[in-house]
C-alpha positions in Angstrom: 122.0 87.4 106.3 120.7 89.4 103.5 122.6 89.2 99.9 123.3 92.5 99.0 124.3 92.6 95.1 128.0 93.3 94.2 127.4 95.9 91.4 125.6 97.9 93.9 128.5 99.8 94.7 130.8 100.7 97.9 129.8 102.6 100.4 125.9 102.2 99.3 124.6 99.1 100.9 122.2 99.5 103.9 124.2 100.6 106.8 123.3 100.9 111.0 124.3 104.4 112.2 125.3 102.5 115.6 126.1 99.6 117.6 122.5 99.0 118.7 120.4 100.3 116.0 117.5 98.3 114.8 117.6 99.9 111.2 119.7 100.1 108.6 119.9 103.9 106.8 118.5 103.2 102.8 119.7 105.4 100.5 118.2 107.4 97.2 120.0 106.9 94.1 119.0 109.6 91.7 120.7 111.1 88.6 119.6 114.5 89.7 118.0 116.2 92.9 114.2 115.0 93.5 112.2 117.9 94.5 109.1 116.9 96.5 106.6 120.0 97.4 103.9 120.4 100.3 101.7 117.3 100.2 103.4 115.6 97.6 104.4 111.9 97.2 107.0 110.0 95.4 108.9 106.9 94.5 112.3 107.2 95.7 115.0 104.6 94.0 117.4 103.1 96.2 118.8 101.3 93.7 119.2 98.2 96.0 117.9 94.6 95.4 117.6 91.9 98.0 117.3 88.4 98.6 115.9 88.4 102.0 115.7 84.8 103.5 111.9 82.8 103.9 110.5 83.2 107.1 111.9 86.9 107.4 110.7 90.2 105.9 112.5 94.0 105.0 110.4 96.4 106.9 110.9 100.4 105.5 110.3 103.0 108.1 110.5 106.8 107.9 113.6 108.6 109.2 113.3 110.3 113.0 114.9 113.3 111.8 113.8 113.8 108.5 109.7 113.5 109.5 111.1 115.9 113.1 112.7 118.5 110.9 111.1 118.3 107.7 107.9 116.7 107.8 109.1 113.8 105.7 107.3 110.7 106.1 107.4 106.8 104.4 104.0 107.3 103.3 103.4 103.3 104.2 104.6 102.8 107.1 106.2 100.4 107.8 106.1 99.3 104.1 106.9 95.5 103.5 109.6 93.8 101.5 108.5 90.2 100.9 111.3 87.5 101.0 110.8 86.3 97.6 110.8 89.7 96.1 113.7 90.6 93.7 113.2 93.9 92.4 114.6 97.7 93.2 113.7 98.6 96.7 112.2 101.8 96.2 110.9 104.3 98.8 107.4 105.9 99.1 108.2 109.4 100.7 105.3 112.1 101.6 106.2 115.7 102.3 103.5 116.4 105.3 105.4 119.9 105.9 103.8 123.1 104.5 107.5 123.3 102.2 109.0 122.0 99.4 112.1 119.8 100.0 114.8 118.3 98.4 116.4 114.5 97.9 120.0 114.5 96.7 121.6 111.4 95.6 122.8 109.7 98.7 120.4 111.3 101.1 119.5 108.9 103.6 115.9 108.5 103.3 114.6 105.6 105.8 115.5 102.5 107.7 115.0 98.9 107.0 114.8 96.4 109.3 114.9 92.8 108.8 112.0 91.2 111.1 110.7 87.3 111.4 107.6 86.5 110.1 105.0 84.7 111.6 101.8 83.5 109.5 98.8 82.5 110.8 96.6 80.0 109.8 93.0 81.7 109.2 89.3 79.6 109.9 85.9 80.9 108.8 84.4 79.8 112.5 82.6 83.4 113.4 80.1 81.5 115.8 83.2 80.2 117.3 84.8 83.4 118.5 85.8 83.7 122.4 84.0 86.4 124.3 86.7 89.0 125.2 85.9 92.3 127.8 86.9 94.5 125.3 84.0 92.6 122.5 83.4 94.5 119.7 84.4 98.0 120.4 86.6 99.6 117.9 88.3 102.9 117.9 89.0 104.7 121.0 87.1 102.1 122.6 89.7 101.7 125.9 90.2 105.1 126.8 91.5 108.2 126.3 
């Protein structure tokens, strides 16, 4: 379960646009209309706080349609809520389109999905690295 604030206000809180949807539509909360031209970035306020439980993290992904139709983009993608973060979620949106668009309070603006997290335990052993087929190459090293 993630605590969602009372004060936030009805009708604001992260909601799933279905049954089986994997993210939850976020929000912008904004006193007036954001205008975002071509290849700009911003901060967009949701105006949400959460206290996601330890052991679980808030991922924020870019909306399908918004980045199909618009070229608008979560510039971080997926950008990560810690657990033991407290403040304003806010939203890093990039216009990637050659036009200027606009945010309107209420506009949803990306998804947030609540994942596990798994941390691993790191040794400084280089020497004692497995041999793998794959070895050392890097980018485009598999194929096409």
């Amino acid at each position: 379960m993630v605590d969602v604030p009372a004060e936030f206000g009805e009708g604001r809180e992260p909601r799933y646009a279905s049954a089986a949807a994997a993210g939850a539509d976020l929000r912008a909360v904004l006193r007036e209309p954001l205008s975002l031209g071509p290849g700009e970035r911003v901060s967009v306020p949701t105006g949400l706080r959460l206290a996601i439980p330890p052991g679980y993290e808030g991922q924020v992904r870019p909306r399908s349609g918004l980045a199909i139709r618009h070229g608008i983009t979560v510039l971080n993608a997926p950008g990560t809520i810690d657990s033991d973060y407290r403040g304003e979620i806010q939203v890093l949106l990039v216009n990637t389109s050659e036009d200027r668009y606009t945010i309107e309070d209420g506009d949803r603006i990306a998804q947030l999905v609540i994942a596990p997290v798994v941390r691993a335990r790191f040794v400084n052993d280089r020497e004692g690295l497995e041999v793998s087929a794959r070895g050392e190459g890097g980018f485009g090293s598999t194929g096409r």
